[in-house]
Each structure stands twice: as C-alpha cells, then as structure tokens.
MMTF fields as JSON, N, C-alpha, C and O atoms, coordinates in Angstrom:
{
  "mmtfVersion": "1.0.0",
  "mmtfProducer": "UNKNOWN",
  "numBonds": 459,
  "numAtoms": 460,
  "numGroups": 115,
  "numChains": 1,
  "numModels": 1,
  "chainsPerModel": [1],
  "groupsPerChain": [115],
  "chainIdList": ["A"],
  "bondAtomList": [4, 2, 8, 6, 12, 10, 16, 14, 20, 18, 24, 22, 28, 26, 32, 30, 36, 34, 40, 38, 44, 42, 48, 46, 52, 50, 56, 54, 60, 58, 64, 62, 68, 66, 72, 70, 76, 74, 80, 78, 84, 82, 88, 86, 92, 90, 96, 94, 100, 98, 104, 102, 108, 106, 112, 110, 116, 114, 120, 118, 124, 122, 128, 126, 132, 130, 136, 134, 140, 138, 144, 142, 148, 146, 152, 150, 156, 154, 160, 158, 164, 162, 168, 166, 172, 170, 176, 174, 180, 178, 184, 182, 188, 186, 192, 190, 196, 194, 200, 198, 204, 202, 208, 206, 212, 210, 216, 214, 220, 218, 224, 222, 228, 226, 232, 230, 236, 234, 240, 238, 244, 242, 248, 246, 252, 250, 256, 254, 260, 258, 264, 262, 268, 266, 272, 270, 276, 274, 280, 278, 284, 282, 288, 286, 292, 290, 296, 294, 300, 298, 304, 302, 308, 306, 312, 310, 316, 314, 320, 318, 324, 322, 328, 326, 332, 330, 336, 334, 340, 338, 344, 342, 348, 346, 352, 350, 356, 354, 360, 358, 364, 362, 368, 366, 372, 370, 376, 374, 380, 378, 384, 382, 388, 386, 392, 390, 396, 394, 400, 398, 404, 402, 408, 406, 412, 410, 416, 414, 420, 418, 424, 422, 428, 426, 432, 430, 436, 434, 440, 438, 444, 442, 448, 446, 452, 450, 456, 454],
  "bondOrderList": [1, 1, 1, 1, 1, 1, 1, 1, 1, 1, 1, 1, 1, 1, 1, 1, 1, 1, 1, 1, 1, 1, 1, 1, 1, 1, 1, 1, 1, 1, 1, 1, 1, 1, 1, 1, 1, 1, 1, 1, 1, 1, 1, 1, 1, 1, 1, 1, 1, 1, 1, 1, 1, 1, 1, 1, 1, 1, 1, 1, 1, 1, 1, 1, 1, 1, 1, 1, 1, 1, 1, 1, 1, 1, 1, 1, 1, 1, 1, 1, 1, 1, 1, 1, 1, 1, 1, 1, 1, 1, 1, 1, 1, 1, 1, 1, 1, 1, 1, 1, 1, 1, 1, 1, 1, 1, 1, 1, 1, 1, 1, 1, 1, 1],
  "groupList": [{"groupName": "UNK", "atomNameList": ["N", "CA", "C", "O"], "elementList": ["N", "C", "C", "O"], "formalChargeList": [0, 0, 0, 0], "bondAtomList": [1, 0, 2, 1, 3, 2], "bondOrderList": [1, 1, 2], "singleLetterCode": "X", "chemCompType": "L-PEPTIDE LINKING"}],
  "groupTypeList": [0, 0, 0, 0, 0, 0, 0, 0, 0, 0, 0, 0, 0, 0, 0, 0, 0, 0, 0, 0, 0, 0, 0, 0, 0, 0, 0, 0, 0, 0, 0, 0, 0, 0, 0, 0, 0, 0, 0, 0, 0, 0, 0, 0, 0, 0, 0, 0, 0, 0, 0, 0, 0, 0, 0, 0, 0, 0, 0, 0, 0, 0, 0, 0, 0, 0, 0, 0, 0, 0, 0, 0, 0, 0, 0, 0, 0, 0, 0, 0, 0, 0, 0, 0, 0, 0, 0, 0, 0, 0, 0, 0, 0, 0, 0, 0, 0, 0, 0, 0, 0, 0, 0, 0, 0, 0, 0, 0, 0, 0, 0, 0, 0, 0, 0],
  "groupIdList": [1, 2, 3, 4, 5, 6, 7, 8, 9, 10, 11, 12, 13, 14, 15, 16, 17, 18, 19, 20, 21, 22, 23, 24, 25, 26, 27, 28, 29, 30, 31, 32, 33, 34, 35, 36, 37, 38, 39, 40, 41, 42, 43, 44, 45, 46, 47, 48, 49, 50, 51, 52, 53, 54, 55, 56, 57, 58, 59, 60, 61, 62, 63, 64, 65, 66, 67, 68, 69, 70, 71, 72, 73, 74, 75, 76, 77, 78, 79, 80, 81, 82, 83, 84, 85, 86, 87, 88, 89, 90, 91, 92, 93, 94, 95, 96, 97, 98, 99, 100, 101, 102, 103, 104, 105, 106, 107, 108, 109, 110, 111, 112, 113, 114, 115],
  "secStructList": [7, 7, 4, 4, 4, 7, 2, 2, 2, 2, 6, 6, 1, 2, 2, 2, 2, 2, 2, 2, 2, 2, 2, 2, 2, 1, 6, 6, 7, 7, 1, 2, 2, 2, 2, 2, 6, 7, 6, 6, 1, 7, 1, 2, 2, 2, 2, 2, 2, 2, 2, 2, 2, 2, 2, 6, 6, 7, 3, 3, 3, 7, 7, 5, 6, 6, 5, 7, 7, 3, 3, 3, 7, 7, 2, 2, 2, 2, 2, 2, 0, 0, 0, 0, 0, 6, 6, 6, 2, 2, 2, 2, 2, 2, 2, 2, 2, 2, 2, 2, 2, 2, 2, 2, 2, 1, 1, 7, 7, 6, 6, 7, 7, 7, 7],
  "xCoordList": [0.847, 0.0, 0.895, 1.883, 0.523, 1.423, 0.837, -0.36, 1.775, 1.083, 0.134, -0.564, -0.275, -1.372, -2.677, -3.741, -2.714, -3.867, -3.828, -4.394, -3.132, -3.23, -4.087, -4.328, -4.892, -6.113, -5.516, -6.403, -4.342, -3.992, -3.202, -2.986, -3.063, -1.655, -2.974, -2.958, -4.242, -5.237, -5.729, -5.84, -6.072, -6.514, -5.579, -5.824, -4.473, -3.377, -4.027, -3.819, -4.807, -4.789, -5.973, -6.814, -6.635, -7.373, -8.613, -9.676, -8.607, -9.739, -10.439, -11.596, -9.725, -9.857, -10.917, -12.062, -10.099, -11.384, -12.095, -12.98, -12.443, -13.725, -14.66, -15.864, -13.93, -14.835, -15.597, -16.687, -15.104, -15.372, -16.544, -17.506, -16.425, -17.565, -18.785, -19.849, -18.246, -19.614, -20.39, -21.567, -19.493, -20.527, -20.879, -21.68, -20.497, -20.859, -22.25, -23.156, -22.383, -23.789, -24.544, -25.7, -24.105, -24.604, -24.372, -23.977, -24.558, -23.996, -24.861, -25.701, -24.332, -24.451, -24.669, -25.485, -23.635, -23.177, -23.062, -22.549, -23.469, -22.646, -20.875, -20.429, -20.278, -18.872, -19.196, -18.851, -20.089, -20.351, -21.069, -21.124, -21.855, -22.803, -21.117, -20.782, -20.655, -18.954, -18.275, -17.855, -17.951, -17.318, -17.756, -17.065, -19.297, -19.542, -19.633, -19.834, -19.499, -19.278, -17.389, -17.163, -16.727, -15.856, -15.27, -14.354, -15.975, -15.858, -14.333, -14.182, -13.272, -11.685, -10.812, -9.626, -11.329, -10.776, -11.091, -12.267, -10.497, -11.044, -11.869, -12.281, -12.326, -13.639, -12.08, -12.013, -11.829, -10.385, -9.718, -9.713, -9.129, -8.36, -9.281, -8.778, -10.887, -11.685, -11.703, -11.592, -11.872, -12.209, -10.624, -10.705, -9.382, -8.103, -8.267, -7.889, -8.874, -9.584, -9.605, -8.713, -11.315, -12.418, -11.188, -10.982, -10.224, -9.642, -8.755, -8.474, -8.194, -6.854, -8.497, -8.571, -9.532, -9.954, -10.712, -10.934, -10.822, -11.306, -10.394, -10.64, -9.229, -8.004, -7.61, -6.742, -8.017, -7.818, -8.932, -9.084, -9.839, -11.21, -12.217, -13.173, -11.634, -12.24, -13.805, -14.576, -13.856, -15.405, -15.899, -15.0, -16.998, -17.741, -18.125, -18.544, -17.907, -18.858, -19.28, -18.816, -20.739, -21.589, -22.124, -22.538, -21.769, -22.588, -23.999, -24.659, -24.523, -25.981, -25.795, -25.441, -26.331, -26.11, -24.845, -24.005, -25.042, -24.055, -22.998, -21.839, -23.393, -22.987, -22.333, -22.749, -21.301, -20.62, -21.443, -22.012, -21.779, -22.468, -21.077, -20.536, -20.93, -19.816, -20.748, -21.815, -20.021, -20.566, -19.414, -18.537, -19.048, -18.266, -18.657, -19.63, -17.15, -16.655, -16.214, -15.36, -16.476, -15.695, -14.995, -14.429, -15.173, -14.011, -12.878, -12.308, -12.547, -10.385, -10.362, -9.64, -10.934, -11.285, -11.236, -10.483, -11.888, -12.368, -10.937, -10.214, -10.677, -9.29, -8.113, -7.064, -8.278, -6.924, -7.263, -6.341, -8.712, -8.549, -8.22, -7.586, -8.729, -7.907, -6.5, -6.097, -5.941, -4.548, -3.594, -2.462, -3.892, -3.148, -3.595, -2.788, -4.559, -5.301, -5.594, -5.441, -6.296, -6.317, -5.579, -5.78, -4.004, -3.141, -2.941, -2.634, -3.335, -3.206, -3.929, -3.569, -4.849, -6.398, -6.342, -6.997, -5.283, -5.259, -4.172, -4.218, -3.229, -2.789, -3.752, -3.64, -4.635, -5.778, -6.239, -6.325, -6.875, -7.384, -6.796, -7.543, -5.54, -4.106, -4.313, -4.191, -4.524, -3.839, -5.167, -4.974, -6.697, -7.848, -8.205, -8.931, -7.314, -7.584, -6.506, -7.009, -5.378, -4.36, -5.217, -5.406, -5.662, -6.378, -7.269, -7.225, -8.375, -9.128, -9.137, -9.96, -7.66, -7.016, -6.794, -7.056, -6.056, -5.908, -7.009, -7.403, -7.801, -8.992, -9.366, -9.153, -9.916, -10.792, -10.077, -10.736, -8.502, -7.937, -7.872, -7.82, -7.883, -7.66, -6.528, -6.58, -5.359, -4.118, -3.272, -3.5, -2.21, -1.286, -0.741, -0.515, -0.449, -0.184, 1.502, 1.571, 2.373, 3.749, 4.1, 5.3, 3.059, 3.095, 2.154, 1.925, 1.712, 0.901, 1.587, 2.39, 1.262, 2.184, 1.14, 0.206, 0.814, 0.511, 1.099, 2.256, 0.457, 1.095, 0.332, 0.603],
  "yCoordList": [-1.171, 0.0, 1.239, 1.255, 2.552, 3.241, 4.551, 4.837, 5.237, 6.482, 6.924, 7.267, 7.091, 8.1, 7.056, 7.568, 5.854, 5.219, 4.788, 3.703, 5.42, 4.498, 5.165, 6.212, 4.656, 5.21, 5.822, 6.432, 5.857, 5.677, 7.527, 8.43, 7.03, 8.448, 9.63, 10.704, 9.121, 10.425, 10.824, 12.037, 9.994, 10.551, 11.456, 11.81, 11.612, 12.866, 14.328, 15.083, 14.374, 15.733, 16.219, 15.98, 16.944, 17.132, 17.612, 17.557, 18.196, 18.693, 17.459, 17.334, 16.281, 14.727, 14.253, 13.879, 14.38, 13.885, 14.786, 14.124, 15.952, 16.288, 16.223, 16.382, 15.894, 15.507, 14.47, 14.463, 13.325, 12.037, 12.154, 11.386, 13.024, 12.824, 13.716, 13.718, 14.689, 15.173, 14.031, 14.078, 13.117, 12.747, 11.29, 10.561, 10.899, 9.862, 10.276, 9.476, 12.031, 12.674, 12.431, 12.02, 12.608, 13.183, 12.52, 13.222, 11.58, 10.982, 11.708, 12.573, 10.978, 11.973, 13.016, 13.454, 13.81, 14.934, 15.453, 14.615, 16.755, 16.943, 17.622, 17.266, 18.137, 18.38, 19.566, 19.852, 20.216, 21.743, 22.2, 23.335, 20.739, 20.639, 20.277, 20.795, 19.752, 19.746, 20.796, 21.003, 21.72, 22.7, 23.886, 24.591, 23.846, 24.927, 24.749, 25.719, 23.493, 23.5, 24.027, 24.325, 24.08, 24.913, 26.202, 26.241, 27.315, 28.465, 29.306, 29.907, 28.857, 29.403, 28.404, 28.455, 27.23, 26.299, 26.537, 26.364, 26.802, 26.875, 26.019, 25.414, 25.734, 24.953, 23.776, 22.547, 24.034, 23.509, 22.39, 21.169, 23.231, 22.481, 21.441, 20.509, 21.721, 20.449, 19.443, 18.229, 20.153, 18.48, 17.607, 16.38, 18.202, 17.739, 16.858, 15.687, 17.445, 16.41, 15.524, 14.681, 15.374, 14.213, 13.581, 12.53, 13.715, 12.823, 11.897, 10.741, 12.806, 11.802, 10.47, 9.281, 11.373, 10.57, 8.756, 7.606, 9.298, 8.592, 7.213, 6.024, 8.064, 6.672, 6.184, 5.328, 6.461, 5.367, 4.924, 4.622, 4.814, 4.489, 4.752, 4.145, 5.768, 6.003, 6.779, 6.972, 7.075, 7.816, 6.998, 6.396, 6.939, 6.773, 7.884, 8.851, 7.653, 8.995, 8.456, 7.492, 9.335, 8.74, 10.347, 11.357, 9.768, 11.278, 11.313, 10.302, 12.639, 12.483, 14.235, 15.27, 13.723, 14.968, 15.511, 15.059, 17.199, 17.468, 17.385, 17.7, 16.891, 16.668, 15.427, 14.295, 15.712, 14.305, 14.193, 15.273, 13.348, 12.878, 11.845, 10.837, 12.418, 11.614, 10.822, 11.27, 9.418, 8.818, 8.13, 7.833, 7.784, 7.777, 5.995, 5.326, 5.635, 3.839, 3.805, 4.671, 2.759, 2.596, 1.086, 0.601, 0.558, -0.56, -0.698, -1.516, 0.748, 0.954, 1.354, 0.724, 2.1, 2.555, 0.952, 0.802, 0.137, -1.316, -1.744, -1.49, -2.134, -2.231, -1.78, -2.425, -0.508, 0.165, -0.191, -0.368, -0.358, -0.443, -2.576, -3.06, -3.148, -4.151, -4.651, -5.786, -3.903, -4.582, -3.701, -3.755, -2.721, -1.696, -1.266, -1.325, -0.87, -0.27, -0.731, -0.27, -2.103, -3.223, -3.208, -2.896, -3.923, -4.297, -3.288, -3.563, -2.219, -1.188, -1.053, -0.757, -1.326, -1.836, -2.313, -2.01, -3.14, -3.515, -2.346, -2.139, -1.634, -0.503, 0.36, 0.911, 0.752, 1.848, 1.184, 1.941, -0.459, -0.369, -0.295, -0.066, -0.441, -0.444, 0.946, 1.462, 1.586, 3.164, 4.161, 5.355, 3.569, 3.814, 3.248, 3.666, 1.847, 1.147, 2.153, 2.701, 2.409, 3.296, 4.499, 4.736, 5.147, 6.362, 6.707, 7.587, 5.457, 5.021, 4.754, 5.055, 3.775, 3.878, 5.271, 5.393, 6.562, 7.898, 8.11, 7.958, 8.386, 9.162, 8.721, 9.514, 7.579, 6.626, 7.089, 7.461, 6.919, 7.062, 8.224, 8.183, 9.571, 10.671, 11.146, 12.344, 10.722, 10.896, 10.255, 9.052, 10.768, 9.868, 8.655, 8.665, 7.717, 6.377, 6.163, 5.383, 6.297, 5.651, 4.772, 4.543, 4.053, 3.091, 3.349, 2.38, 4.147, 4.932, 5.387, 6.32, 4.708, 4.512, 5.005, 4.204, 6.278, 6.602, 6.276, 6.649, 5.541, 5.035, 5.576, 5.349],
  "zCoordList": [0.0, 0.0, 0.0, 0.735, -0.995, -1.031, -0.201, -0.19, 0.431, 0.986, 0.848, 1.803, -0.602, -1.023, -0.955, -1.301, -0.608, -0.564, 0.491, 0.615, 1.817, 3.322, 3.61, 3.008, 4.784, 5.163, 6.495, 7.092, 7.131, 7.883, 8.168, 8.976, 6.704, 6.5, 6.362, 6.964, 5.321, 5.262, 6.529, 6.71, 7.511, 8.666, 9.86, 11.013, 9.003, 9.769, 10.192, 11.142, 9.182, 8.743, 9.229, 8.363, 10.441, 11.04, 10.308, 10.928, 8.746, 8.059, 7.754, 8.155, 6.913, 6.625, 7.547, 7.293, 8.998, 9.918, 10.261, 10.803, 10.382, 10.341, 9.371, 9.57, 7.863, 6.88, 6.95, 6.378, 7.73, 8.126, 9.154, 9.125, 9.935, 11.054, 10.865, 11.483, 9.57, 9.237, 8.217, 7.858, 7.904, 6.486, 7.379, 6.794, 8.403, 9.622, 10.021, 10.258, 10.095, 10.926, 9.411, 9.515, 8.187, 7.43, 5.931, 4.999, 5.828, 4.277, 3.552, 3.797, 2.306, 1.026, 0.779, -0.031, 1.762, 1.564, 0.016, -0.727, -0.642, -2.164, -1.946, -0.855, -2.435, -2.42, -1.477, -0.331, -2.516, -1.885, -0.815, -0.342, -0.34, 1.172, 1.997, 3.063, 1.572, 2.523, 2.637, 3.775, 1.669, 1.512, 2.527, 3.262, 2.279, 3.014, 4.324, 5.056, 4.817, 6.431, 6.742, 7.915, 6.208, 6.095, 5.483, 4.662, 6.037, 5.716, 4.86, 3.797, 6.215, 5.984, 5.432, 5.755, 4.414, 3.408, 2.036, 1.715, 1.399, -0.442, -0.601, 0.389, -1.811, -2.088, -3.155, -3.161, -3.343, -3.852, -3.007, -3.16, -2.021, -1.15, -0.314, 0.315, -0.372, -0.063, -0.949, -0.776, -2.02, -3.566, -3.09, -3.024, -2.809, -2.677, -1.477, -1.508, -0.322, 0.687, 0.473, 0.574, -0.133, -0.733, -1.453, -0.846, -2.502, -3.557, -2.767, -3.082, -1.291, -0.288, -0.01, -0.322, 0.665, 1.332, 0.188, 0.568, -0.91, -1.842, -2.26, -2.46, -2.269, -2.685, -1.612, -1.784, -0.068, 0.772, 1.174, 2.358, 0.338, 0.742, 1.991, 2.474, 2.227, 3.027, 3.104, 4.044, 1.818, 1.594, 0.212, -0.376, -0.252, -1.527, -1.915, -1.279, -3.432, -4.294, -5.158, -5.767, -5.4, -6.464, -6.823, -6.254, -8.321, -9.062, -9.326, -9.569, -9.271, -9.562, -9.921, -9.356, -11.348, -12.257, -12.807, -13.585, -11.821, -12.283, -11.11, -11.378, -9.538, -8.194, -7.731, -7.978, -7.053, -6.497, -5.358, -5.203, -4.457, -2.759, -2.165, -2.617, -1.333, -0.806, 0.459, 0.877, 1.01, 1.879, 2.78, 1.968, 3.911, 4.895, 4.785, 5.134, 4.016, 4.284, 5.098, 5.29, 6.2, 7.455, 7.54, 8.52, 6.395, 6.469, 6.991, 7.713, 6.233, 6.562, 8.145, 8.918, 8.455, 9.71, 10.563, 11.525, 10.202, 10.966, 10.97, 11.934, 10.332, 9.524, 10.045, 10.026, 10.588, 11.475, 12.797, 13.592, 13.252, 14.599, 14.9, 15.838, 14.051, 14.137, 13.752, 14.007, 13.251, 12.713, 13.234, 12.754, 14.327, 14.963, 16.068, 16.996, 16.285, 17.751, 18.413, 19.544, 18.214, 19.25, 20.369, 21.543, 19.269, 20.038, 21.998, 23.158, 21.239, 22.276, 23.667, 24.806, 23.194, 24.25, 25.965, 26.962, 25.701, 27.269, 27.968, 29.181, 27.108, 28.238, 28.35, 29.445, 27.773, 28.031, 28.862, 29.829, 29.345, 30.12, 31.311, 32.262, 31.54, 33.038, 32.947, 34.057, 32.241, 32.699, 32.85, 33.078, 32.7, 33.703, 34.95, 35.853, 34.765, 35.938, 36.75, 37.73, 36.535, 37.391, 37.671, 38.864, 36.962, 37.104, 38.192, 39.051, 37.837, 38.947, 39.983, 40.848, 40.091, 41.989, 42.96, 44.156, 41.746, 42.541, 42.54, 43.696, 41.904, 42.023, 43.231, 44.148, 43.543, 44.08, 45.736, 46.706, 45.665, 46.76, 47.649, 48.878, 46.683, 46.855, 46.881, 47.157, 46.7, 46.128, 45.351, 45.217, 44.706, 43.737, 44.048, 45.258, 43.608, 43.647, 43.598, 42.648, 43.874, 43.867, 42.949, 42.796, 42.097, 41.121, 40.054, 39.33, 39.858, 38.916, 37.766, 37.781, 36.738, 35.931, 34.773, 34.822, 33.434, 32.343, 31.318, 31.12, 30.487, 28.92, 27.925, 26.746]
}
C-alpha cells in the first residue's frame, strides 16, 4: 500500500477527519454541502480532501447529475482499529484502571504509571 492510498496516513490531517464525522452525521453529503461547512478552506483544497480521502477508501462517491455525494466507508477505519489499535487496548485499560485507583484514593499512587 502506497502512501497516497493508506487510510492511515489520510486521517493525519485534522480537516480529513472532520470531513469524516460530518458525512458519519450526514452521508451523502454533495462536495459543496462539505465545503460549506468549512468556511476558511477553499472549495479547492476540499475536492483535494475528498480525492486523499477517496483513494484510501475512506469515503464513496456517487454522481448524480451534475454533483458528487460523498458517503463515509468505514471498512479501513475497521481495519486500522484491528490490525493496529487493538493491540493497544489492554494498556488503556491499566492506565484507567491506574487512574481510577488515585482518584478513588484521593491521592497519587507511587506506582501509577501513564502510557
């Protein structure tokens, strides 16, 4: 898989994912129902968006007319959180369970350890 089609590398870029969680609230979005939820982005530098987000599959488009509708694939998404994020899972849960001991105790722990 090359850069420009990781799903991994498009979700860097903080506009990417908010494109993602509007079209999550909101599929079939048109380009320009996207665009205009971002005011201080060109209408440009969005289609450049949609195209990262397209070649890592991370969205669908389907034309109708003269309009693209984009729609939010969550395969790759499935996809990263199993073949990478997982793995991660049980220190999140040590390092709420740690969390939970200060809190719970009312002071810091000597062995309280954040990962």
């Amino acid at each position: 898989m090359s850069k420009a089609d990781d799903p991994f590398a498009a979700l860097a870029h903080p506009t990417r994912r908010e494109i993602l969680e509007r079209l999550r609230d909101h599929p079939g979005l048109s380009a320009g129902e996207i665009a205009a939820g971002f005011p201080s982005v060109s209408r440009p530098a969005i289609s450049r968006h949609l195209a990262v987000l397209r070649r890592a599959r991370l969205v669908r488009s389907r034309s109708r007319g003269r309009e693209c509708h984009y729609a939010l694939d969550a395969r790759p998404l499935a996809d990263i959180y199993e073949r990478y994020l997982r793995a991660f899972a049980p220190i999140w849960d040590e390092s709420l369970g740690n969390l939970k001991r200060v809190v719970e105790s009312g002071g810091p722990d000597t062995n309280f350890v954040v990962h």
